[in-house]
C-alpha positions as CSV (number, residue, x, y, z in Angstrom):
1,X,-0.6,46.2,5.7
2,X,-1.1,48.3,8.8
3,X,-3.6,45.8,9.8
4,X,-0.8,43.0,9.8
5,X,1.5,45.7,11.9
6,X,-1.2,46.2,14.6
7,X,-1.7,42.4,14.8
8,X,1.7,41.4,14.9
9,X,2.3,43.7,17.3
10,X,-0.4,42.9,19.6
11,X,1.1,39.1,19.3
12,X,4.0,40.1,20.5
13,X,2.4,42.0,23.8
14,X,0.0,39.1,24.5
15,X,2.9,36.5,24.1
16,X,4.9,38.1,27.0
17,X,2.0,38.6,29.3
18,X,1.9,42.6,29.3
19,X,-1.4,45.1,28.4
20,X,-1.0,48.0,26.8
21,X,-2.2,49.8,30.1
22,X,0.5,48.2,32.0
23,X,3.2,50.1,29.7
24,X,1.6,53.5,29.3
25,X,0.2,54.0,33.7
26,X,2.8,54.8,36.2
27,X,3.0,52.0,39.0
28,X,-0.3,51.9,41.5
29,X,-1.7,54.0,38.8
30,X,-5.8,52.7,38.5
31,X,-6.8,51.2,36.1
32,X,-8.6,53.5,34.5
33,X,-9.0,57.4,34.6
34,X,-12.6,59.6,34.6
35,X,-12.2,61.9,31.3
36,X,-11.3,65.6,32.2
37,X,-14.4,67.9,32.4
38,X,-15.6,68.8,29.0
39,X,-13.8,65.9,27.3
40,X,-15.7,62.6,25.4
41,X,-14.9,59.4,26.8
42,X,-12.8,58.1,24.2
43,X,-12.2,53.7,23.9
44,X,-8.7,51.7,24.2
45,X,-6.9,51.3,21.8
46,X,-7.3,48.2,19.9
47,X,-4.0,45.5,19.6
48,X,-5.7,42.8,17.5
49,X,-5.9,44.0,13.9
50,X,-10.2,42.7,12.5
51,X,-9.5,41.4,9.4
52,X,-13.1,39.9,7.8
53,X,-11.3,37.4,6.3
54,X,-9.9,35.8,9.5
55,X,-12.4,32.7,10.9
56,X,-10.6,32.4,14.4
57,X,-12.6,33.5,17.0
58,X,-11.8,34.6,20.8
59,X,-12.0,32.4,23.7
60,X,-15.1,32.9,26.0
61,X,-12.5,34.2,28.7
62,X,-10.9,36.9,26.6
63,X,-8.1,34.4,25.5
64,X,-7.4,32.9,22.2
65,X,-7.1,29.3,20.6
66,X,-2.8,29.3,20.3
67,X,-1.3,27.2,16.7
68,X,0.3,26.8,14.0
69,X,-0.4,29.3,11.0
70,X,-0.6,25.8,8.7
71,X,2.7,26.8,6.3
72,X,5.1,25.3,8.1
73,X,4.1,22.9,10.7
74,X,6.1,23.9,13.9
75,X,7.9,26.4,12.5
76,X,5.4,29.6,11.8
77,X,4.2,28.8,15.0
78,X,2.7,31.9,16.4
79,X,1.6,32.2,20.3
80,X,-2.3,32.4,19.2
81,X,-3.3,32.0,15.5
82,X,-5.6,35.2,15.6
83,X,-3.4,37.7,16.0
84,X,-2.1,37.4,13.0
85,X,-4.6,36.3,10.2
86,X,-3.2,33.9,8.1
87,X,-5.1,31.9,4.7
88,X,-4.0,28.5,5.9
89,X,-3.3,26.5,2.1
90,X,-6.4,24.8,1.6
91,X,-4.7,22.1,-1.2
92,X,-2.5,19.6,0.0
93,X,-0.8,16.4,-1.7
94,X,1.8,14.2,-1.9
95,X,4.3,11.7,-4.8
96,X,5.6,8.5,-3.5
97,X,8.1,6.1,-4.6
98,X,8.4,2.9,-2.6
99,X,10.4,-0.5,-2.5
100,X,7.4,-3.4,-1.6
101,X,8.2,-6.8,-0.4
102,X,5.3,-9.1,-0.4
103,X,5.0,-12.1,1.7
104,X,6.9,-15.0,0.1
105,X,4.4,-17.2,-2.3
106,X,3.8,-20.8,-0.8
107,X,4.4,-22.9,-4.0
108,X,4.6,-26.8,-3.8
109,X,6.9,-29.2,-5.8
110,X,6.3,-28.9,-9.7
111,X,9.3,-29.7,-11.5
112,X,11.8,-32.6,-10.7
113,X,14.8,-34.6,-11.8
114,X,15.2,-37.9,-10.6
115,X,17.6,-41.2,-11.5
116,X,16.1,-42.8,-14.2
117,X,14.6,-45.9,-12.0
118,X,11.9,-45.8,-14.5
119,X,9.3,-44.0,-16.5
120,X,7.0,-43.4,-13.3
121,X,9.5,-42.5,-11.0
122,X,8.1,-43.9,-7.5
123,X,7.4,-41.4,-4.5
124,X,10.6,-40.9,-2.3
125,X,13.0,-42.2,-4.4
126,X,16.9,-41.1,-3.0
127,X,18.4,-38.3,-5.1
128,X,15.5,-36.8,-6.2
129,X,15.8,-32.9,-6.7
130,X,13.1,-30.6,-6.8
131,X,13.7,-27.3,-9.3
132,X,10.6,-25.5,-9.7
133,X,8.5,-24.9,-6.1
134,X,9.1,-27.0,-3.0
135,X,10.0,-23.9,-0.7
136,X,8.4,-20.1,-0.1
137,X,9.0,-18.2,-3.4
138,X,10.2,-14.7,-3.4
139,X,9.3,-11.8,-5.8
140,X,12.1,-9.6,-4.1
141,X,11.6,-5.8,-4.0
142,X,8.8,-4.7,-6.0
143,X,8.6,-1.0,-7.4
144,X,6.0,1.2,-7.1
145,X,3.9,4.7,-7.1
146,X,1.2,6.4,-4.7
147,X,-0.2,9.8,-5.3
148,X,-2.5,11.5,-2.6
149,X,-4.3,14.9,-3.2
150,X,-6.2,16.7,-0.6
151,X,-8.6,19.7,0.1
152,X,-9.5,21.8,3.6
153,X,-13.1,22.7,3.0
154,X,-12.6,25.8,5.7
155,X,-9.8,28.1,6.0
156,X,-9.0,26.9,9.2
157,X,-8.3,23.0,7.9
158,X,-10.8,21.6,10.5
159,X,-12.6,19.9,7.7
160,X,-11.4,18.6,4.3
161,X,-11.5,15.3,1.9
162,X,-8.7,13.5,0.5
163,X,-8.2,10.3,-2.0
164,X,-5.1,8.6,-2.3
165,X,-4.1,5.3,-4.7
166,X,-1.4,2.9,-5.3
167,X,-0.1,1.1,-8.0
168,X,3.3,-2.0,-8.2
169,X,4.6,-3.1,-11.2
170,X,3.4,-6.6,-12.7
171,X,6.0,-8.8,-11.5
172,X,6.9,-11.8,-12.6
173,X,9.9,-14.6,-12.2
174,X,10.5,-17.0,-14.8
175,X,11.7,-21.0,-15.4
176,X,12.6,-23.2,-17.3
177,X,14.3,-26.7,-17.3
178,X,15.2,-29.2,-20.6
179,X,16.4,-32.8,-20.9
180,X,18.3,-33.7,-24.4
181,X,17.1,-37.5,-24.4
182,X,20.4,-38.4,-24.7
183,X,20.9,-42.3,-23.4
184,X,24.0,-40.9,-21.4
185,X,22.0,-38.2,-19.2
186,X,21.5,-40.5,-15.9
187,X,18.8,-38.3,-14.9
188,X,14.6,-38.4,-15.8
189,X,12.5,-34.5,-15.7
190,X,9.0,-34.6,-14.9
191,X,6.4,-32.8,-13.5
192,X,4.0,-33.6,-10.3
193,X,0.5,-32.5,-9.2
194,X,1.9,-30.7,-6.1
195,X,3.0,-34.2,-4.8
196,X,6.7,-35.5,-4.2
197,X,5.5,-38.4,-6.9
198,X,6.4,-37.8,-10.8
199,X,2.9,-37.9,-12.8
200,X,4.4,-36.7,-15.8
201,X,7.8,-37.4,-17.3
202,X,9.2,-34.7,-20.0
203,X,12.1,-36.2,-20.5
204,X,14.1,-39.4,-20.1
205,X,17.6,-41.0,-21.4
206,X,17.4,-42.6,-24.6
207,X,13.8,-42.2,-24.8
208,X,12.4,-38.3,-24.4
209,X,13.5,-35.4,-25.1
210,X,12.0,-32.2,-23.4
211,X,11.3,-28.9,-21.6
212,X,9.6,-27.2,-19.1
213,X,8.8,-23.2,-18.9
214,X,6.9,-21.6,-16.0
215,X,5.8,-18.2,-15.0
216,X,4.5,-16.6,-11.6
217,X,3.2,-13.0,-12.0
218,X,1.5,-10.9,-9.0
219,X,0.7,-7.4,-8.8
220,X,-0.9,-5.4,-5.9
221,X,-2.9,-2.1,-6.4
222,X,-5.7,-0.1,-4.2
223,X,-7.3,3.0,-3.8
224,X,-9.5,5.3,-0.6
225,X,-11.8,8.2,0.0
226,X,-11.9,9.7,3.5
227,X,-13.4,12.8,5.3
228,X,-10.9,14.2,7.5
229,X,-11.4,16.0,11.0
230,X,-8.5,18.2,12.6
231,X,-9.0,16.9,16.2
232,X,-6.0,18.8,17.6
233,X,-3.8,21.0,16.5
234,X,-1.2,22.7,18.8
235,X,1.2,24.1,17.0
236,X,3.9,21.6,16.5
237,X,2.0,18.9,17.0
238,X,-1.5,17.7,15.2
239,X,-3.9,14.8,14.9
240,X,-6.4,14.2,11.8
241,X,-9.1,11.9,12.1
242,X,-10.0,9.3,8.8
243,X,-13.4,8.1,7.7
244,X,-14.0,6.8,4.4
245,X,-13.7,3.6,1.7
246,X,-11.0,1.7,0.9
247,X,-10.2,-1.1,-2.4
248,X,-7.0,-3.2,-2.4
249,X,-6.8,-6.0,-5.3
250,X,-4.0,-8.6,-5.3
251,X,-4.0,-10.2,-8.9
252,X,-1.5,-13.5,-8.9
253,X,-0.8,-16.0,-11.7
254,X,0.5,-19.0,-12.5
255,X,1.4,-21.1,-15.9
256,X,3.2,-24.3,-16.7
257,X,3.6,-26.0,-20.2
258,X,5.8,-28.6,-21.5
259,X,6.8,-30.2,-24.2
260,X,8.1,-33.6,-24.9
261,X,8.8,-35.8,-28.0
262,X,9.8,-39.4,-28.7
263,X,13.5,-39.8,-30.1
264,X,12.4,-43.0,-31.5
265,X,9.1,-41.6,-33.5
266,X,9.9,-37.9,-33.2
267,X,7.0,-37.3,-36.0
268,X,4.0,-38.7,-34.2
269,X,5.0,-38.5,-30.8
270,X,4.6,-35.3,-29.8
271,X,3.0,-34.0,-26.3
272,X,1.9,-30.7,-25.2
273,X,0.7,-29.8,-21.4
274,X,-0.3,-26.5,-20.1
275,X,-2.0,-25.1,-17.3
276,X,-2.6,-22.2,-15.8
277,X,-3.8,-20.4,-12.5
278,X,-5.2,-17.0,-11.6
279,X,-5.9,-16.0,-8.4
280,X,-7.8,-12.5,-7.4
281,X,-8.1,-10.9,-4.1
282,X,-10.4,-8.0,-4.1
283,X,-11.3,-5.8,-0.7
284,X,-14.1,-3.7,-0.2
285,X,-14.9,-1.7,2.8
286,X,-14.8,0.9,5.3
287,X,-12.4,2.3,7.2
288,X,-11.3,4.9,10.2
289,X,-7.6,6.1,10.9
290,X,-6.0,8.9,12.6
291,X,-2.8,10.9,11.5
292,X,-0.6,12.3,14.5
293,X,2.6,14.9,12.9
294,X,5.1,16.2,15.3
295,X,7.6,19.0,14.7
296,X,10.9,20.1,15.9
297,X,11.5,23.3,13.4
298,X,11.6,22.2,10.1
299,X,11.8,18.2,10.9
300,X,8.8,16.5,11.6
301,X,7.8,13.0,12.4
302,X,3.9,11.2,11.4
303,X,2.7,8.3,12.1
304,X,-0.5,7.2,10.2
305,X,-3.0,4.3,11.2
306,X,-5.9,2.9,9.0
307,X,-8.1,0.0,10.2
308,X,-10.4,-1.1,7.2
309,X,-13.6,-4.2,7.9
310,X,-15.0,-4.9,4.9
311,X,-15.3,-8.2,2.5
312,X,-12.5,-10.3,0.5
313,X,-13.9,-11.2,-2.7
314,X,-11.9,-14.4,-3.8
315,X,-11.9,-15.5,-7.4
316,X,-9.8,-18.8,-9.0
317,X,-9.8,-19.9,-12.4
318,X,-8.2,-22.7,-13.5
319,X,-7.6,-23.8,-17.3
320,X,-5.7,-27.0,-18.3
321,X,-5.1,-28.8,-21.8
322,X,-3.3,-31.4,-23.7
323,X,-2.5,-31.3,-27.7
324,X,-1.4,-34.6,-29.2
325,X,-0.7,-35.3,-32.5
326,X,-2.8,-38.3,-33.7
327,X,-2.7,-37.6,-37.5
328,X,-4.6,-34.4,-36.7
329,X,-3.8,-32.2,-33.5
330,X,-5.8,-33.3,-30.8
331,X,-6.8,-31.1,-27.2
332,X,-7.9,-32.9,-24.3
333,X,-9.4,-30.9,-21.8
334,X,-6.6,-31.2,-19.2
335,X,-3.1,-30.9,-18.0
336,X,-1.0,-31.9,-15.1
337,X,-2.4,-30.0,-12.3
338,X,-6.0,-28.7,-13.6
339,X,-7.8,-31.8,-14.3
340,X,-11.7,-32.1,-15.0
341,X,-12.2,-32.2,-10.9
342,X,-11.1,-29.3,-10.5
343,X,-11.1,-27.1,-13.6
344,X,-13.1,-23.9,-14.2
345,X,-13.9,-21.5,-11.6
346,X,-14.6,-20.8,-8.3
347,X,-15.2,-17.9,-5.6
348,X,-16.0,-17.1,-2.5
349,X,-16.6,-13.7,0.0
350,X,-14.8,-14.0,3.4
351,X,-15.1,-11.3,6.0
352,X,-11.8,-9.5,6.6
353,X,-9.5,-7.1,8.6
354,X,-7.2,-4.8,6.1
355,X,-4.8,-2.6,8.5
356,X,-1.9,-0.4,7.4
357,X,0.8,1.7,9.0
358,X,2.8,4.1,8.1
359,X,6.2,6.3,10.0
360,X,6.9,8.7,8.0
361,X,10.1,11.2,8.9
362,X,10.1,14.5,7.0
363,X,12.0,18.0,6.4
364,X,10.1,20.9,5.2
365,X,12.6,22.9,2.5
366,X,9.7,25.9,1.8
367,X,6.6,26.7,3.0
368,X,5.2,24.5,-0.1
369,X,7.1,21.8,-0.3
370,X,8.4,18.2,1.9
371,X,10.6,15.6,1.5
372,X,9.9,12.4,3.2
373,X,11.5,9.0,3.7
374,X,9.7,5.9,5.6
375,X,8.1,3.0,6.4
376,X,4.9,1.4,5.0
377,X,3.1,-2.0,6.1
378,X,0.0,-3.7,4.7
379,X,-1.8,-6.5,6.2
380,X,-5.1,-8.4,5.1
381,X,-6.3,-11.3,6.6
382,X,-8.5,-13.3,4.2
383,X,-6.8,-13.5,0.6
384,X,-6.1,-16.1,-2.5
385,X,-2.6,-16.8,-3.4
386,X,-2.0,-18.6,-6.8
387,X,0.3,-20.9,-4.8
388,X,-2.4,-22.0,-2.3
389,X,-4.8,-23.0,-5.2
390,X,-2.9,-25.9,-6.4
391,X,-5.0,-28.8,-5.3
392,X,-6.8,-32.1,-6.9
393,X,-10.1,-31.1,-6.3
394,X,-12.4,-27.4,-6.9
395,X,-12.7,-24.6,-3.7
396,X,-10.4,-22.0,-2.6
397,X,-7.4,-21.8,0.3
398,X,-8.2,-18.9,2.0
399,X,-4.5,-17.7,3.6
400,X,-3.9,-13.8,4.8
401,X,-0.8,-11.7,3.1
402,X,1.0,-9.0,3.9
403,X,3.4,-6.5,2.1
404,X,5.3,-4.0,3.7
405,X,8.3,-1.7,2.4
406,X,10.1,1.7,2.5
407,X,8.9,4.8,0.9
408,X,10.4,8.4,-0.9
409,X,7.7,11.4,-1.4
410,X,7.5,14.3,-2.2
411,X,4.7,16.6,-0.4
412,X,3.6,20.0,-0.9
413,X,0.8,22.5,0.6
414,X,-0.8,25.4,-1.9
């Protein structure tokens, strides 16, 4: 305790520029005076309180390094850290909640209605609406969670490591579409191969009844491991440097089944298509980023920039099928859009740039614990979306993606 008295006093004398022989000599006075005959030579006093738990050390010059203490980022600031020996927390980590939009899926026609010109509907006939795909799908705000612990391996937080995930919900947007048969209905419903042209009718006016249900799921998760190096740190202001790993995965599906029957012989008539896509994005690689935190008292604003290079590990399977009752079920290894050309899977590694930035505005409530609000984008350049992967033939659209969103944590500092 007296310790902490002596130091925070001696703070004090350094910070306005005074020594404590200044104060105590009368002006002109020397420096020093010779001890009076008889008398030992005794040594100044001391103003900084030696603490062996305190890792600063003086300047070369007599001077000290100036900081922050490390609980409250710009607002224990102190005129040089080592006059008053603080343990800076050596455990740091963070709770977010954020709102994700991902890049609208490219998905071409797949479900029509048409004027009944016919059972095969020709290509560009007037009055043909498309329901299902045709124009940029959109998933609309995804929710999700990110959790990020951290440890300063020195007392001084020059060195630590830190991992940090993220996970978004599995989400998914649903069709569906159905023709009665009746003669009156004017209209056909089919289904194409990604084409404008009907290659499948469902459902058509006096003759078919039908329906059509579709699904599109996508979810995005990733994970990192960095070292961390305090490059500078003055007081209100810091920068940490990133090295490390870094994983993103961007799983997307797609399935499409219908159903038809004959309203004439409903018994031994009846047709069954389905097929379905998956699409897998995985990213592997290294990365570097720096951190850069400014305070004004208790508000502070960061800004954080990763740069991963690494590989895109791109996976598509595709799985079609036909049942038809002909006295016993029958499948026939195909549907609509995954034929025997290009059924089964395929992959493919593609070199790729993953960047993310992040502005983050915060308000520190204690000395433990933040509140922060702000703004998060992703961006890879080499990934597989389910939409891109509907073609006639095998392989694999390559096409980049992006996600970007705002986020609420919670940070704290033990």
């Amino acid at each position: 305790m007296r310790q902490c008295l002596y130091a925070a006093a001696g703070a004090l004398l350094l910070h306005s520029g005074l020594h404590a022989d200044e104060i105590t000599r009368p002006p002109h006075a020397p420096s020093s005076l010779p001890p009076a005959p008889g008398q030992a030579m005794t040594a100044p006093p001391v103003l900084l309180a030696t603490n062996p738990d305190c890792e600063c050390e003086p300047k070369a010059d007599g001077g000290l390094t100036g900081g922050s203490t490390g609980l409250r980022p710009g607002f224990d600031c102190l005129p040089d850290p080592c006059d008053v020996c603080v343990n800076r927390p050596r455990v740091y980590g963070s709770v977010e909640y954020f709102l994700q939009w991902f890049e609208n899926q490219r998905v071409p026609p797949l479900v029509v209605i048409a004027p009944s010109a016919g059972l095969f509907t020709p290509t560009g006939v007037p009055g043909q609406v498309v329901l299902f795909g045709g124009k940029p799908v959109d998933f609309g705000g995804i929710d999700g969670l990110r959790a990020t612990a951290g440890y300063w391996l020195d007392s001084q937080q020059k060195w630590g490591v830190e991992a940090s995930g993220f996970l978004t919900e599995q989400t998914a947007l649903l069709f569906s579409a159905g023709h009665d048969g009746a003669a009156t209905n004017p209209v056909l419903l089919g289904r194409t191969n990604g084409g404008p042209a009907v290659v499948a009718t469902v459902g058509f006016p006096g003759l078919l009844t039908g329906g059509i249900i579709a699904s599109e799921h996508t979810r995005l998760w990733g994970a990192e491991a960095n070292a961390v190096m305090n490059w500078s740190d003055r007081c209100r202001s810091r920068i940490d440097l990133l090295a490390g790993f870094r994983y993103l995965d961007l799983d997307e599906s797609l399935d499409i089944q219908d159903f038809s029957q004959s309203t004439i012989f409903p018994l031994i008539s009846s047709l069954i298509r389905t097929d379905s896509l998956d699409a897998r994005t995985q990213f592997w690689g290294g990365q570097l980023g720096a951190r850069t935190s400014v305070a004004w008292g208790r508000a502070s604003l960061a800004l954080i920039g990763k740069l991963g290079l690494g590989v895109s590990h791109l996976s598509v399977d595709r799985v079609g099928q036909t049942i038809v009752p002909a006295g016993l079920i029958t499948t026939l290894p195909n549907g609509v859009l995954v034929t025997p050309d290009n059924a089964g899977r395929d992959t493919t590694d593609r070199f790729a740039v993953l960047s993310e930035t992040t502005i983050q505005v915060g308000y520190q409530w204690t000395k433990c614990l933040q509140t922060t609000i702000g703004y998060n984008l992703i961006y890879l350049t080499s990934s597989a979306r389910v939409g891109d992967q509907i073609q006639r033939t095998g392989g694999i659209n390559a096409t980049d993606f992006y996600s970007n969103g705002i986020t609420f944590g919670l940070a704290g500092r033990f």
